[in-house]
N, C-alpha and C positions, 0 to 999 in steps of 0.2 A: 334535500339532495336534488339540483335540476329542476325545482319550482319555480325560480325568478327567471331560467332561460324560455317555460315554457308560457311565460305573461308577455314574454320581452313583444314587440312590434316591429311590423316589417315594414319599410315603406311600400309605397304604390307597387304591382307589380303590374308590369306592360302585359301585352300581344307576343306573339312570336309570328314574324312573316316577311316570306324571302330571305332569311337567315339576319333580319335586326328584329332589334325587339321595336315593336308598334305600340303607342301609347292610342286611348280616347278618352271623349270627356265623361263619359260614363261610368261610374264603377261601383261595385258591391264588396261586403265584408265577408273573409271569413273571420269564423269564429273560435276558437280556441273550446274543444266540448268538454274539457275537466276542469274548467273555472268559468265558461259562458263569457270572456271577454274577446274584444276582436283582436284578431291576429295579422291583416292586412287590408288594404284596397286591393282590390282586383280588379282591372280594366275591363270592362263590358264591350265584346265586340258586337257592333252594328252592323247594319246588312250588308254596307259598303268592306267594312274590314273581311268580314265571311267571303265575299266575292273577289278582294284583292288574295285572300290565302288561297283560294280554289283559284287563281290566275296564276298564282306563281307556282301551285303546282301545274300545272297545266305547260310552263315553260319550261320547267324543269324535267317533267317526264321524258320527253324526246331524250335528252342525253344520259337520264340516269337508268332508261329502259332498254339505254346500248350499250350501257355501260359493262364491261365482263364480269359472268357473275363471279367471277375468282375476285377481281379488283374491289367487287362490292363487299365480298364475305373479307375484304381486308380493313375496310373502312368500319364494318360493324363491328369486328373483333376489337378494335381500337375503341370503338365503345362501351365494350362488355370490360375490357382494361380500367377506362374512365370509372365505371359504374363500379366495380369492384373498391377501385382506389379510395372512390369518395363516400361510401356504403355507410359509411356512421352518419356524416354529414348526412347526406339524403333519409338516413333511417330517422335522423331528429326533426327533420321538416315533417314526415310522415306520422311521426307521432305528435307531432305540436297539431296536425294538421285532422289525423283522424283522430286522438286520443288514445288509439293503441299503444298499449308502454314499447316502451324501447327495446325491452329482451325478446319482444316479437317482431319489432319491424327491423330490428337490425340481423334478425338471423333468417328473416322469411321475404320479406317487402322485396326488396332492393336486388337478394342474392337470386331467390327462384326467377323473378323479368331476366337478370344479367345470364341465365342458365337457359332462355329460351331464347333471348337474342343469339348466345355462342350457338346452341342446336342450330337454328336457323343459320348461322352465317356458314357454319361448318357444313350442313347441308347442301347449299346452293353451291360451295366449293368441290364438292364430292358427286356432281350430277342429279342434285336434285332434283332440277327443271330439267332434264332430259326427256325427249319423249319418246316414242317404242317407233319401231321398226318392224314392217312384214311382209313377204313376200309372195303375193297371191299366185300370180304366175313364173314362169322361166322369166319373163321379160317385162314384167310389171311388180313396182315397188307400190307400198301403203308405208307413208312417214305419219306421225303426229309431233307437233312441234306444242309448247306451251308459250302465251303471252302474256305481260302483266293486263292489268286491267285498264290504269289510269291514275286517273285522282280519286282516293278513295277516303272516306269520313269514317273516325272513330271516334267514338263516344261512349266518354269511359264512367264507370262505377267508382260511388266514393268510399267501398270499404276496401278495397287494394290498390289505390291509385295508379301507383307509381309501376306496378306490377303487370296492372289491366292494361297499361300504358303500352309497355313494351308486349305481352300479351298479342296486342293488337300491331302493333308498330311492326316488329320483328318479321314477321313473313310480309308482313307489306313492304316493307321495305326489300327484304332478300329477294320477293320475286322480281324486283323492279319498279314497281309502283311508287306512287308519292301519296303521303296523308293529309289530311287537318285532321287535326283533333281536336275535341272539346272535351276536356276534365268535368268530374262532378261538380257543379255551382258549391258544393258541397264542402268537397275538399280540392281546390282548386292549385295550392301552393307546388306540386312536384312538375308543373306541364313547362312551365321557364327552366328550369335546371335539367331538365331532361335534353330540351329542345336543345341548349345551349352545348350538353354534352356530346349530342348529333353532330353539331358542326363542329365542336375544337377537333370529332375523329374523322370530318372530312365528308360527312354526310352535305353534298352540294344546298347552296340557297335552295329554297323553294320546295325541297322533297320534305322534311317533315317541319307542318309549322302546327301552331297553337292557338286558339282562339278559346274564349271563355265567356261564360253566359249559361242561363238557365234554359230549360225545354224550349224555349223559345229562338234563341240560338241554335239550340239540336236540330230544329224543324229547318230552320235557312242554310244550316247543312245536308239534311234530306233531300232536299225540293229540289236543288241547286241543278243544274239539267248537264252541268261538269261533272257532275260524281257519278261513278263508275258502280264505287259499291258502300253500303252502308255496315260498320261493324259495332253492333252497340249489346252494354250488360247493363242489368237491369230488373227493374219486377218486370212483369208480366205483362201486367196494363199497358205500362206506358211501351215495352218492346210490341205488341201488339199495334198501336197507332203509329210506332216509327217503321215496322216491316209495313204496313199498306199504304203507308205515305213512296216508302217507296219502292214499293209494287208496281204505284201508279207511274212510277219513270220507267221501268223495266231496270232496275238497278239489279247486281247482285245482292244476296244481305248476309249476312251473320248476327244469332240471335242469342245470348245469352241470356236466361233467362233465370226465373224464380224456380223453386222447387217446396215440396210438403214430404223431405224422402224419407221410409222407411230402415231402420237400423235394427235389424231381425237377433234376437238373442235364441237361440236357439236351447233345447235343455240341458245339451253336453257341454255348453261351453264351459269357459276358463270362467271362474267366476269375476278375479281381479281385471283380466285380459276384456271380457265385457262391460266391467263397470267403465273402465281406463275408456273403452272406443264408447262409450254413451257420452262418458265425460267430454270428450274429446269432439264428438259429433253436436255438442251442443254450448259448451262456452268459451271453445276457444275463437279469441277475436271478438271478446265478449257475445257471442254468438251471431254476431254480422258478417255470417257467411253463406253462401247461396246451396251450398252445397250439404247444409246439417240435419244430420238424423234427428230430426223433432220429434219424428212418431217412432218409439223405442218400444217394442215386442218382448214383451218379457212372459216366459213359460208360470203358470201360477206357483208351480212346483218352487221355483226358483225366485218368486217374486219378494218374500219375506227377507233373505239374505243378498237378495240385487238392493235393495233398498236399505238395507242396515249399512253394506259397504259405501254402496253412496254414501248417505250419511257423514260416513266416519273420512271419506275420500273428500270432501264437500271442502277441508279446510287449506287444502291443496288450491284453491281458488282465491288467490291472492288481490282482492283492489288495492290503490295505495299510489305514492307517487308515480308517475311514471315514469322515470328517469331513473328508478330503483331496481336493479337487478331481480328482485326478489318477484317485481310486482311483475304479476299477470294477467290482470283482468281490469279494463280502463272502463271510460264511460261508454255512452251510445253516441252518438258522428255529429246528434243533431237534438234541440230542441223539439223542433217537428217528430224524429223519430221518439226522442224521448218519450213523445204522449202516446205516440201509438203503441209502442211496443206496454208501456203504464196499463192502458188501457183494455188490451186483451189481459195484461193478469188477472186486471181487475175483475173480465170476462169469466174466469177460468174460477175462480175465487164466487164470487156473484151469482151467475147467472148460470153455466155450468157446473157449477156445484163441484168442480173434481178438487181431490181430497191434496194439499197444498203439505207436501210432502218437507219442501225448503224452500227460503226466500221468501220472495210474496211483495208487496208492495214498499216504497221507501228505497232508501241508500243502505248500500253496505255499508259497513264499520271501516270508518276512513283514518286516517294519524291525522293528530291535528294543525301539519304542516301544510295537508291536502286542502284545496279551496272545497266547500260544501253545496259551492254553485255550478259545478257542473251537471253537466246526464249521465248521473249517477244510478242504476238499479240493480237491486240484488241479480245474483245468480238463482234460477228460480225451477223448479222442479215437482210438478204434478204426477199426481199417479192413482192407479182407479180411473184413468180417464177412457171414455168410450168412442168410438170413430164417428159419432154425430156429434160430440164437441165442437163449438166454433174453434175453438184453443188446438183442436187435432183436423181440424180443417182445414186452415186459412196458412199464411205463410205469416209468420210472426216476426221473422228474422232481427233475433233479440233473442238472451241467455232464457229461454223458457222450453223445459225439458216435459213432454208429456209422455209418461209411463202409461202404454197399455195392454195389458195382460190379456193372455189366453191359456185356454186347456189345453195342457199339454198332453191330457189325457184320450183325447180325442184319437179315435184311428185316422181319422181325413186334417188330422191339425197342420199339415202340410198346404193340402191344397188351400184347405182355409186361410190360413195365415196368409199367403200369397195372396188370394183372395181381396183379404185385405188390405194387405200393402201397397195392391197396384190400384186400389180404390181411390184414386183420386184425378184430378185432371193434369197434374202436373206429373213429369218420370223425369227430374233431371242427375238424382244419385239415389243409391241403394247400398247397403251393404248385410253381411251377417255375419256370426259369430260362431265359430262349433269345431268341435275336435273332429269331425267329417268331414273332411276336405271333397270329398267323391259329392258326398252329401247339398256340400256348399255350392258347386259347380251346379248342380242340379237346382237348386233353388235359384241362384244366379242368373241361369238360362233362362226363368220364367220373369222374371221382374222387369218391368217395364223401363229401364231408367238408362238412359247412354252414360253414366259411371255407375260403375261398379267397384265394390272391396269386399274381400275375404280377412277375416279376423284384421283389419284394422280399418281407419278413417280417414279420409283426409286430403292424401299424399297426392299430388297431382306432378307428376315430373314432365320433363320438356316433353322425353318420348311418348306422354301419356295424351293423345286426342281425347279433348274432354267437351261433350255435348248434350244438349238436355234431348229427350223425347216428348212426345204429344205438347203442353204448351209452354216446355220448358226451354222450347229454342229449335233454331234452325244449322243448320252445319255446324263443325268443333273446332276446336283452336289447341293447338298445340299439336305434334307430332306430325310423322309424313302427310298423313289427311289434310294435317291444318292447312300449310302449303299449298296443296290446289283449291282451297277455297280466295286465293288469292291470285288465279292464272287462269284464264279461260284456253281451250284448246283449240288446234286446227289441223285436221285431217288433210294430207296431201296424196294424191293416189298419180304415180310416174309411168307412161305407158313407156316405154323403150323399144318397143316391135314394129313402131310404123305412126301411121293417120290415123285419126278416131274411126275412118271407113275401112283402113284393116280388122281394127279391133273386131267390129261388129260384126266381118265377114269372118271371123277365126270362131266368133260365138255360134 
């Protein structure tokens, strides 16, 4: 079912720039990750291509920066139209592309971006960029007005592409600004179909184009002395060398980043309702999400029957065609990710010693219509693991669940736990679990992480400004916040009583 469409081959795909698509003589493969075979050529832009998209943005800014933001939030809605209309199509590029099955990217990919483009366009039409008004004296005003920025570089992540895509697009565009973007080398197929949707809704040449290429490409978007501002997701490391890259311009940035978050079970909770937000925090998306409770807190008291339900909940974790309603759990994005994410089990198995509860090394049990060459790994689940683990230290980002227990017996098991959970250098999510709502607040308050969730995981909606703390990122995306990280300010102060030498003679 949908096996021979996800082999099928694409030809070449171009550039996107100045509203055509741009060809070179350069190009790389992706790879299709539930069978290891290629899926297209993709054009490699060069330094010259990179510098023609940052020109046409640059020509383009002037008119789409004056453009009324009513006129504008009319052009995006026509694209949130487009993206809804073509949501299956785009959901199958998405899963050929990432190997996510289809009952994920068609109900999450495509709709959550098209939900954050409408926020945004609907915003900008309701006075979003409005800026504040104040009256210091009888005869003197203070105005703030808001500006976009310019040409601004996104560079997107390849386990939500098409998502991260708009993500980033969306308030770059509603405030006025123009982008390039570079997709993951990864998963590169949605950055033509998107671009191409921009303009059938009227989005002008030159504001949003496309360039593709590996870190190296990223870097000739950074440096670039046109770019205004840099928006990139990502691990750590590598957001790390692109925020000082451009530091060094005085750029703006936005920094999505990795996280190690804690998923707090507390002793009251639901017992199902916690298994469900463990489960949830840790293989959906085959666990290629930036945001998953790896390090799961579980009360001792509680830990015999959190672990039986697992268990018995485990077969709810469906690998298997993608294309098959049923399936819900695909491969990993990449060969390269393949080993790594192999290799810390192997860690965790090995060398950590923690007690390998499910999973473990190898491929889950596939139908044998399923190719066996894909990056295939169980859904994997540790437990007895201690917070000097590498496996509860590092960011694994791959289906590897580490259970770690505490006394729940303890009078200070509060502070401790906390304690614990903020023990790390990354705060980009948190959550917990517990029939204390009063309780939860309270714990919440103390956790280090810019997301938070009370009894469940996950959800991140347009309204929801979502950003990491300490090295998990710099400013958030989504919601009214997101927005002014996309508009610089300017303070205007009106004297009406006279000459600057009244003024000073009134002081």
């Amino acid at each position: 079912m949908g096996q021979p469409e996800s082999h099928k081959r694409n030809d070449t795909q171009p550039l996107f720039i100045d509203g055509k698509r741009h060809t070179t003589s350069e190009t790389f493969q992706s790879i299709d990750p539930s069978c290891n075979k290629p899926l297209a050529d993709i054009c490699k832009a060069d330094k010259q291509a990179v510098h023609s998209a940052v020109e046409a943005g640059r020509r383009a800014f002037a008119k789409w920066s004056t453009t009324p933001p009513i006129e504008r939030s009319r052009i995006l809605l026509r694209a949130v139209a487009l993206l809804r209309e073509r949501n299956d199509e785009l959901a199958r590029i998405e899963t050929r592309d990432t190997g996510k099955p289809f009952s994920e990217t068609s109900t999450v990919d495509i709709i959550t971006g098209a939900d954050v483009l409408e926020y945004y366009a609907n915003l900008i039409a309701s006075g979003g960029l409005n800026g504040e008004t104040t009256q210091l004296r009888s005869d003197a005003w203070l105005y703030t007005t808001k500006a976009p920025l310019g040409v601004c570089a996104g560079i997107g992540a390849w386990n939500y592409p098409i998502q991260i895509a708009l993500w980033k697009s969306a308030p770059c565009l509603a405030a006025g600004n123009c982008m390039v973007y570079k997709p993951s080398e990864f998963t590169p197929l949605h950055g033509l179909p998107l671009a191409e949707i921009y303009a059938e809704a009227g989005v002008p040449p030159g504001v949003f184009n496309v360039v593709q290429g590996a870190g190296d490409v990223g870097a000739l978007l950074t440096s670039h002395p046109s770019i205004a501002k840099v928006s990139f997701t990502g691990q750590v490391s590598t957001g790390c060398r692109v925020a000082s890259a451009a530091a060094a311009g005085m750029k703006y940035v936005t920094m999505e980043l990795g996280g190690k978050s804690p998923c707090i079970i507390l002793p009251d909770a639901d017992l199902d309702g916690a298994v469900n937000g463990a489960m949830m925090a840790n293989f959906f998306s085959s666990g290629q999400v930036c945001t998953n409770g790896t390090r799961v807190f579980v009360p001792q008291s509680m830990l015999s029957a959190f672990e039986s339900r697992l268990l018995e909940k485990m077969s709810e974790v469906r690998a298997g065609d993608l294309m098959d309603p049923s399936t819900n759990f695909g491969p990993l994005v990449s060969k390269v990710h393949w080993e790594k994410v192999a290799k810390y089990i192997k860690q965790g198995i090995e060398v950590d010693r923690a007690k390998l509860l499910y999973g473990g090394l190898g491929a889950p049990k596939l139908p044998d219509s399923v190719s066996k060459n894909g990056f295939w790994v169980k859904p994997t689940a540790f437990t007895n693991c201690t917070d000097s683990m590498i496996i509860a230290r590092e960011e694994i980002f791959g289906p590897v669940m580490c259970i770690l227990p505490y006394a729940d017996s303890r009078p200070d098991r509060i502070d401790d736990l906390i304690r614990r959970a903020n023990n790390t250098p990354m705060g980009l999510a948190a959550g917990v679990f517990t029939k204390n709502i009063d309780l939860a607040h309270r714990v919440v308050a103390r956790l280090e992480a810019g997301i938070t969730w009370i009894n469940t995981w996950g959800e991140s909606p347009a309204e929801m400004p979502v950003g990491g703390w300490k090295m998990s990122g710099l400013g958030v995306e989504n919601g009214r916040r997101g927005l002014e990280n996309w508009v610089q300010n300017k303070s205007t102060l009106v004297e009406m009583g006279g000459s600057v030498a009244t003024v000073f003679a009134k002081l």
